[in-house]
MARTI-972680 format. One record per residue: residue number from 1; residue in one letter; z, x, y of N, C-alpha, C in turn. Coordinates in steps of 0.001 Angstrom, whole numbers, plus 500000, padded with zeros to 6 digits. Layout:
<node num="NUM" residuo="A" n_pz="Z" n_px="X" n_py="Y" ca_pz="Z" ca_px="X" ca_py="Y" c_pz="Z" c_px="X" c_py="Y"/>
...
***
This chain:
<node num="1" residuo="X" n_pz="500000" n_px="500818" n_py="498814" ca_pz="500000" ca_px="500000" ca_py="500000" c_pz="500000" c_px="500869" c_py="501258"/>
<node num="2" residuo="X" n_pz="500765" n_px="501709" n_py="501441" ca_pz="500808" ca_px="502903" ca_py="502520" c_pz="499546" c_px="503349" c_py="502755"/>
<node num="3" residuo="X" n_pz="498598" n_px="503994" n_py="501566" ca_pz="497814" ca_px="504426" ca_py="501825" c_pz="496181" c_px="503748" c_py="502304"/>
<node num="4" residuo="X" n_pz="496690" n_px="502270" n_py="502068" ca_pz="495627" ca_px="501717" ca_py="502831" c_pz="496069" c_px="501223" c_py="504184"/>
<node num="5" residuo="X" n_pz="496867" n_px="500948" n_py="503899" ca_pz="497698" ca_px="500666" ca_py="505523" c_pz="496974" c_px="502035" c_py="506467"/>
<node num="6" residuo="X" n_pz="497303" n_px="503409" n_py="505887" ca_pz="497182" ca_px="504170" ca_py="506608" c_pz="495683" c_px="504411" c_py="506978"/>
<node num="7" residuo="X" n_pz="494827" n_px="504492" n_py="506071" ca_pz="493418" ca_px="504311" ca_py="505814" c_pz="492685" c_px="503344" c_py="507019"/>
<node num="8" residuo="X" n_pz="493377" n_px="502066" n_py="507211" ca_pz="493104" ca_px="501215" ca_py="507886" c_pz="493311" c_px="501611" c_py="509685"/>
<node num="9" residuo="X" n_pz="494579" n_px="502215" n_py="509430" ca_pz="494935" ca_px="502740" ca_py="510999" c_pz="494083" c_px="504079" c_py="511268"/>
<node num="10" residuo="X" n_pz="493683" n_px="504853" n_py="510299" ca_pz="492687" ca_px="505580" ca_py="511086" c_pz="491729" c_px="505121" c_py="511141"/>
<node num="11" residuo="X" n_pz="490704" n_px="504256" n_py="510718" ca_pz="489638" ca_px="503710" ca_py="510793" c_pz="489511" c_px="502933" c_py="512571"/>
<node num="12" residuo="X" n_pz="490449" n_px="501941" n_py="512899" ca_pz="490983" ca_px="501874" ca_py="513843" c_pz="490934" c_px="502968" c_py="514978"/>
<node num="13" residuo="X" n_pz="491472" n_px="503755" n_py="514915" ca_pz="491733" ca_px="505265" ca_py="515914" c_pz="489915" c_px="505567" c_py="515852"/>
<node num="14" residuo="X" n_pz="489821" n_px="506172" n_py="515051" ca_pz="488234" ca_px="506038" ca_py="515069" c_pz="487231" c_px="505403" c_py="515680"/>
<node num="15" residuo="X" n_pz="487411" n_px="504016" n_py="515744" ca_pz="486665" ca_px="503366" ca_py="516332" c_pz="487044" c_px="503173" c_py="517899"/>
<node num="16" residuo="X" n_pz="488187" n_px="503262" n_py="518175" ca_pz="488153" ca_px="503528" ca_py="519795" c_pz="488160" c_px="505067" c_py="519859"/>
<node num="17" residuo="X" n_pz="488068" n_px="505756" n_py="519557" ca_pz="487649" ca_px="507126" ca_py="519914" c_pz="486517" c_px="506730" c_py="520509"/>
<node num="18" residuo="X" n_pz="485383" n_px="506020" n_py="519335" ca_pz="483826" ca_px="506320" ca_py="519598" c_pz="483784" c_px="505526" c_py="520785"/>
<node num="19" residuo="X" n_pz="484526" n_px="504956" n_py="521479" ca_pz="484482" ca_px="504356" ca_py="522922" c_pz="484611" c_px="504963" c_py="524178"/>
<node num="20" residuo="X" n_pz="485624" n_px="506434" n_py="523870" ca_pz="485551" ca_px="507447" ca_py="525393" c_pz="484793" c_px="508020" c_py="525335"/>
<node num="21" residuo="X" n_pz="484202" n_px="508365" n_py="526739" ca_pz="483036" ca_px="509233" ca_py="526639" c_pz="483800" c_px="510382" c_py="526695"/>
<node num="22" residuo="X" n_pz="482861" n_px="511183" n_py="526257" ca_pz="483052" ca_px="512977" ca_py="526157" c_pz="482098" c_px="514021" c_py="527199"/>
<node num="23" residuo="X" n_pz="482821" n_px="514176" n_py="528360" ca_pz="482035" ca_px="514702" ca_py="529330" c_pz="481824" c_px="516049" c_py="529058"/>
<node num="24" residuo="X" n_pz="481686" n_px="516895" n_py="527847" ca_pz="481677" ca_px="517948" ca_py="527698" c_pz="482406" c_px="518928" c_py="528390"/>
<node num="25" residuo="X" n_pz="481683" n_px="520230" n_py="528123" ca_pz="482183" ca_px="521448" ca_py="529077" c_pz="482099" c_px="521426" c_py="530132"/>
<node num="26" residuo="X" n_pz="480813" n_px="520941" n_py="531073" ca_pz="480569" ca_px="520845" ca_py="532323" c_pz="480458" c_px="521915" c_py="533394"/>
<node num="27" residuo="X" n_pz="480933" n_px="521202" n_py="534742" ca_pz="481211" ca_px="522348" ca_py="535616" c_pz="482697" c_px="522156" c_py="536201"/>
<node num="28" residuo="X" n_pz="483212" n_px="523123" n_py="536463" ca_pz="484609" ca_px="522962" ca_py="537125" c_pz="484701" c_px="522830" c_py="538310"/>
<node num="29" residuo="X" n_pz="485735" n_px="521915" n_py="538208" ca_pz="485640" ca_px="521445" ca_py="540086" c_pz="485955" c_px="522081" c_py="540847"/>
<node num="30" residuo="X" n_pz="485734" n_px="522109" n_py="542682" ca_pz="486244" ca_px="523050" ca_py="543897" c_pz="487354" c_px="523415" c_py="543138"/>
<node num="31" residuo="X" n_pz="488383" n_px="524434" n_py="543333" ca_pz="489659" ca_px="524490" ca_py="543069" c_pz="490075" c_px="524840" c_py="541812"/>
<node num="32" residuo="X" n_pz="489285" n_px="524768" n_py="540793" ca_pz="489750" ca_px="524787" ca_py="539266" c_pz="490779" c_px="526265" c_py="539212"/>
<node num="33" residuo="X" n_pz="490007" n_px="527278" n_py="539676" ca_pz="490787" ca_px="528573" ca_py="539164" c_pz="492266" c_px="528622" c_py="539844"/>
<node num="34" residuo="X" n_pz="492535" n_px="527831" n_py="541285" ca_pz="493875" ca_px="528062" ca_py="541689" c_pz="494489" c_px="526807" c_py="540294"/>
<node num="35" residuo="X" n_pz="494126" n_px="526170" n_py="539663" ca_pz="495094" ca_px="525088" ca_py="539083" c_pz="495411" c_px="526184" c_py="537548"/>
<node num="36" residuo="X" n_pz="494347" n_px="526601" n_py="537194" ca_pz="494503" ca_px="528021" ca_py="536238" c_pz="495162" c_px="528948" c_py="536062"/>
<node num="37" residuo="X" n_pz="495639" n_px="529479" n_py="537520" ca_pz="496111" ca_px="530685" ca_py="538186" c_pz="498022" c_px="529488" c_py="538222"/>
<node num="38" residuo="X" n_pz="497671" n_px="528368" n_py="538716" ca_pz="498978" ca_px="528089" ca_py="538190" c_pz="500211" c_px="527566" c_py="536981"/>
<node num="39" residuo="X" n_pz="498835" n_px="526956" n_py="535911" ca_pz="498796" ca_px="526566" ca_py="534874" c_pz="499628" c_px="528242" c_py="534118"/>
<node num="40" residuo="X" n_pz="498852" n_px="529819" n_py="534420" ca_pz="499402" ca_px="530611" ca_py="533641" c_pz="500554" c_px="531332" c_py="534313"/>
<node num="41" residuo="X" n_pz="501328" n_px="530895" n_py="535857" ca_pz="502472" ca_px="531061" ca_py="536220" c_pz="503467" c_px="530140" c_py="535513"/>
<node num="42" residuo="X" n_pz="503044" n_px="529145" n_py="535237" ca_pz="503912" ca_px="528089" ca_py="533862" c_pz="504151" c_px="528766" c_py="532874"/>
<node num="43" residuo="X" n_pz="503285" n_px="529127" n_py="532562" ca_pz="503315" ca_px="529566" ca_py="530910" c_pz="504075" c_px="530738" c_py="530750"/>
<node num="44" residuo="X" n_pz="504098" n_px="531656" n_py="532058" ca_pz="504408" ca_px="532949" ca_py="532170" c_pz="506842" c_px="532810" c_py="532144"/>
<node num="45" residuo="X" n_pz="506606" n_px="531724" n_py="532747" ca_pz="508213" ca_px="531148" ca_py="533135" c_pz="508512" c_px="530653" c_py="532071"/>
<node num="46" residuo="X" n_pz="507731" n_px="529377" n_py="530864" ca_pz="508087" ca_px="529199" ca_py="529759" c_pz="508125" c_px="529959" c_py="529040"/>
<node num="47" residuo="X" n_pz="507352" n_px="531215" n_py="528793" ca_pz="507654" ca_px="531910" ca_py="527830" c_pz="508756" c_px="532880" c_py="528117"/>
<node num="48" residuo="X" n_pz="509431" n_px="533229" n_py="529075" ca_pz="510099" ca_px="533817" ca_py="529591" c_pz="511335" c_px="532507" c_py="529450"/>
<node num="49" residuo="X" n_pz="511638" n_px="531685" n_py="529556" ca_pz="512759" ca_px="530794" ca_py="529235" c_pz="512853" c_px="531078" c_py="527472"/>
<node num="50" residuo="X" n_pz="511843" n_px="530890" n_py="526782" ca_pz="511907" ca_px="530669" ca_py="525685" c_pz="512411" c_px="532105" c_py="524971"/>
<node num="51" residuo="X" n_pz="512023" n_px="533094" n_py="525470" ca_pz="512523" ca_px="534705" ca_py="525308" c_pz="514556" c_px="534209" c_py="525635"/>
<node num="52" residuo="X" n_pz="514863" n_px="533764" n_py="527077" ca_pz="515800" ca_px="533761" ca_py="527331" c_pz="516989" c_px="532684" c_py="526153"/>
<node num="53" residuo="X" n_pz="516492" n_px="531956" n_py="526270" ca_pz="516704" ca_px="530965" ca_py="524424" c_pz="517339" c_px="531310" c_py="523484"/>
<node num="54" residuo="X" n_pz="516392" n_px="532117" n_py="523162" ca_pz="516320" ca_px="533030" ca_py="521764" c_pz="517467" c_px="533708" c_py="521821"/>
<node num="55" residuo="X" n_pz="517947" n_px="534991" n_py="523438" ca_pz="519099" ca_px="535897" ca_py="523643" c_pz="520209" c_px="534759" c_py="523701"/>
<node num="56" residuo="X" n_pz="520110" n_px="533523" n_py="524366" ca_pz="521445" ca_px="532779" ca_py="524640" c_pz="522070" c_px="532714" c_py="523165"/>
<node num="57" residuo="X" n_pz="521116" n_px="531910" n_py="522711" ca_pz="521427" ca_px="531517" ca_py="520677" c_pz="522223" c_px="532360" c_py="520060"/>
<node num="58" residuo="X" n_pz="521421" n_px="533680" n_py="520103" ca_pz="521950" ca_px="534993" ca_py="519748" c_pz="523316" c_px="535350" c_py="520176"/>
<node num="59" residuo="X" n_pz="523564" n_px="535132" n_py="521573" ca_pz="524653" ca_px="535134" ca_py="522217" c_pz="525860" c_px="534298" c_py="521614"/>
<node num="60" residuo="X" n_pz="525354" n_px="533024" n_py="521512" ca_pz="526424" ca_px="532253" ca_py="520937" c_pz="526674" c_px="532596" c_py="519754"/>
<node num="61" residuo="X" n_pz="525566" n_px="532753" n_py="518878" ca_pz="525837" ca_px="533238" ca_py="517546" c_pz="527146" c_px="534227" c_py="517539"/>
<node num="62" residuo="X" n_pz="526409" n_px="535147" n_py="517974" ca_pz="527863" ca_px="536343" ca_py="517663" c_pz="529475" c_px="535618" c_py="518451"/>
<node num="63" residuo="X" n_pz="529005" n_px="534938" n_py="519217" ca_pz="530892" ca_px="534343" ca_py="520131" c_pz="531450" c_px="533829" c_py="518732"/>
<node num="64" residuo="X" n_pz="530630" n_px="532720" n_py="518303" ca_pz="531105" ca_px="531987" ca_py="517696" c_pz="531465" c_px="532544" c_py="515972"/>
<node num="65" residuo="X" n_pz="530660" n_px="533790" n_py="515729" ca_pz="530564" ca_px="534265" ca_py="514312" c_pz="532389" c_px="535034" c_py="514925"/>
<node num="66" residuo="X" n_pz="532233" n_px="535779" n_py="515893" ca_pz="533712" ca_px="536190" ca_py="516235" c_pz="534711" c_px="535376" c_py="516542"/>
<node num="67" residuo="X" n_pz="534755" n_px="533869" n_py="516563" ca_pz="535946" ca_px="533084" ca_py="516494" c_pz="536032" c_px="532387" c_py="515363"/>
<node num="68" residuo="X" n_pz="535001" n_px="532740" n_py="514037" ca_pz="535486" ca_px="532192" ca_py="512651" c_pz="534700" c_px="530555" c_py="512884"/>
<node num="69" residuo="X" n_pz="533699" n_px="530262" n_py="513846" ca_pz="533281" ca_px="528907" ca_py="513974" c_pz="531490" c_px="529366" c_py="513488"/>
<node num="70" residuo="X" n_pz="531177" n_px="529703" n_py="512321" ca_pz="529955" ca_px="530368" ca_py="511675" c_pz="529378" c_px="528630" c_py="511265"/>
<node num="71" residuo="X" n_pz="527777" n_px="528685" n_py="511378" ca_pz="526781" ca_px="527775" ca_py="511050" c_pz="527016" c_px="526532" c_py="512672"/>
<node num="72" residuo="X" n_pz="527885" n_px="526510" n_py="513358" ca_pz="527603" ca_px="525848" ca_py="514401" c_pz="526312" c_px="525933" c_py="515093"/>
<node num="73" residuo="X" n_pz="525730" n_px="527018" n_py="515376" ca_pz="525123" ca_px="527615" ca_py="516376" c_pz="523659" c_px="527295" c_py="515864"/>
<node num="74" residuo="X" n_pz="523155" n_px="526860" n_py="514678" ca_pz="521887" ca_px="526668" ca_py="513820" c_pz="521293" c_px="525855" c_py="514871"/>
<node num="75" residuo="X" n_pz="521806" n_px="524389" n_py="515023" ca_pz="521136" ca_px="523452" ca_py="515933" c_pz="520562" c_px="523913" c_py="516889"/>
<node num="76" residuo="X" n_pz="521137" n_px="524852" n_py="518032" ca_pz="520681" ca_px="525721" ca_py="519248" c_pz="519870" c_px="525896" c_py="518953"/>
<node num="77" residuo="X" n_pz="520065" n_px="527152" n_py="517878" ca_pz="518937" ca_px="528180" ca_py="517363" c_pz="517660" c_px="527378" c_py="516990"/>
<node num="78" residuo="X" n_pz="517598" n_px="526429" n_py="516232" ca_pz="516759" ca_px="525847" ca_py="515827" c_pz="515735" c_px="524397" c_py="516732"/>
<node num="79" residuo="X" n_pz="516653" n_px="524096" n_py="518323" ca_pz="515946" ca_px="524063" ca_py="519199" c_pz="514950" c_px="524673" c_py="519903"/>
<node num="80" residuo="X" n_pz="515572" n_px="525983" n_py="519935" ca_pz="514769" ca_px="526586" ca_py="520664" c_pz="513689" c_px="527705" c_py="520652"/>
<node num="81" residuo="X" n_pz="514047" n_px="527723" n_py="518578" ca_pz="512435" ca_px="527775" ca_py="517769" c_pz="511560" c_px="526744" c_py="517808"/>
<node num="82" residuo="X" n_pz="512043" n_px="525452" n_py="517807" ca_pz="510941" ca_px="524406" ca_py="518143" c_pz="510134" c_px="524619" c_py="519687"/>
<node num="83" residuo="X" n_pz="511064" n_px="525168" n_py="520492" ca_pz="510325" ca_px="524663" ca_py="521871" c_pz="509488" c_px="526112" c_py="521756"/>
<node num="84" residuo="X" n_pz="509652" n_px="527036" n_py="521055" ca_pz="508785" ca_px="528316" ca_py="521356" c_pz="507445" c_px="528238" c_py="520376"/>
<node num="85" residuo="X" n_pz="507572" n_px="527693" n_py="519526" ca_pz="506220" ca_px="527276" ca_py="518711" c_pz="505729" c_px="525985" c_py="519327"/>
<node num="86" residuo="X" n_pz="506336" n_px="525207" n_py="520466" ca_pz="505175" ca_px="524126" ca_py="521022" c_pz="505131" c_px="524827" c_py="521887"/>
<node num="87" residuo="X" n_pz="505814" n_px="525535" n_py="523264" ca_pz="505133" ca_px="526611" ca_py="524030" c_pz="503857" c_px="527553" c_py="523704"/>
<node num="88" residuo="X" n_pz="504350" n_px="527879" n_py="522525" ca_pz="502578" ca_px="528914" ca_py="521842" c_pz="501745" c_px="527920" c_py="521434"/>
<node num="89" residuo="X" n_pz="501789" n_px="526749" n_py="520698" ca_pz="500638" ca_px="525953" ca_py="520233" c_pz="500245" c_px="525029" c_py="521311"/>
<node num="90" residuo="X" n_pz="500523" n_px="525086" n_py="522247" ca_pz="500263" ca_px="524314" ca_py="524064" c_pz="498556" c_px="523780" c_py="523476"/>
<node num="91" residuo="X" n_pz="498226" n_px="525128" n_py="523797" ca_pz="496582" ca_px="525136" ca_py="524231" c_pz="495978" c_px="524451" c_py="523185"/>
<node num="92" residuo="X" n_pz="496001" n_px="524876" n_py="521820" ca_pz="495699" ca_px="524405" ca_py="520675" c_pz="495867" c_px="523418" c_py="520525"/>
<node num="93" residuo="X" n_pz="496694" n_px="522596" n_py="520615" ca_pz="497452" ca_px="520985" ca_py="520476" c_pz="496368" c_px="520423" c_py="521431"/>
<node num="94" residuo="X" n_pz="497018" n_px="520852" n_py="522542" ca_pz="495721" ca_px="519988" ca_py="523495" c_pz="494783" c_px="519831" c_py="523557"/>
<node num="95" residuo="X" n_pz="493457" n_px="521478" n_py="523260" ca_pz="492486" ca_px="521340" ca_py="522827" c_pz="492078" c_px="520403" c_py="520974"/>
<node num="96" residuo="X" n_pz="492961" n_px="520175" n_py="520420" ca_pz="492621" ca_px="519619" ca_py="519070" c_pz="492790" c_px="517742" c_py="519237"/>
<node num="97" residuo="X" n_pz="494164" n_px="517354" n_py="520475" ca_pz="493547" ca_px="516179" ca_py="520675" c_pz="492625" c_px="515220" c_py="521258"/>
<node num="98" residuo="X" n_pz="492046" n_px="516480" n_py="522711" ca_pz="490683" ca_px="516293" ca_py="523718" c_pz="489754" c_px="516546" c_py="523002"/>
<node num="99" residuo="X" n_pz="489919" n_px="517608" n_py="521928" ca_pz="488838" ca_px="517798" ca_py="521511" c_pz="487575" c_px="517362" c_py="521203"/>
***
């Protein structure tokens, strides 16, 4: 049953896909490279938060491994491996659902 259910909902998705148009590659508008130029000052601060993340985690890790409170700290840690693998798969994600 799932799998026609599911079958059915992409068929669906499909068919309004074939309804947006796809303006291709094109040309880029007045302005494109300053939105570029700020698009990779983003990326440059997220990845730099996400570096900072990683040391906090770490940080807590050891507080907490030194007050005998060990496996608390996973959740953190394991936030802020999620946000650093959707920070790196940004472009990819986006390009695979515009695509």
């Amino acid at each position: 049953m799932f799998s026609t259910l599911f079958t059915a909902a992409v068929d669906v998705l499909h068919a309004v896909a074939a309804d947006v148009p796809n303006p291709g590659q094109g040309e880029a508008p007045p302005g494109a490279d300053q939105l570029l130029k700020i698009l990779r000052w983003v990326a440059w601060v997220v990845f730099g938060l996400c570096v900072a993340g990683v040391l906090i985690a770490a940080g807590r890790m050891a507080v907490m491994h030194r007050h005998g409170e060990g496996g608390a700290h996973a959740s953190g840690l394991a936030w802020v491996a999620a946000a650093c693998i959707l920070a790196g798969s940004a472009s990819a994600l986006v390009g695979a659902l515009v695509g």
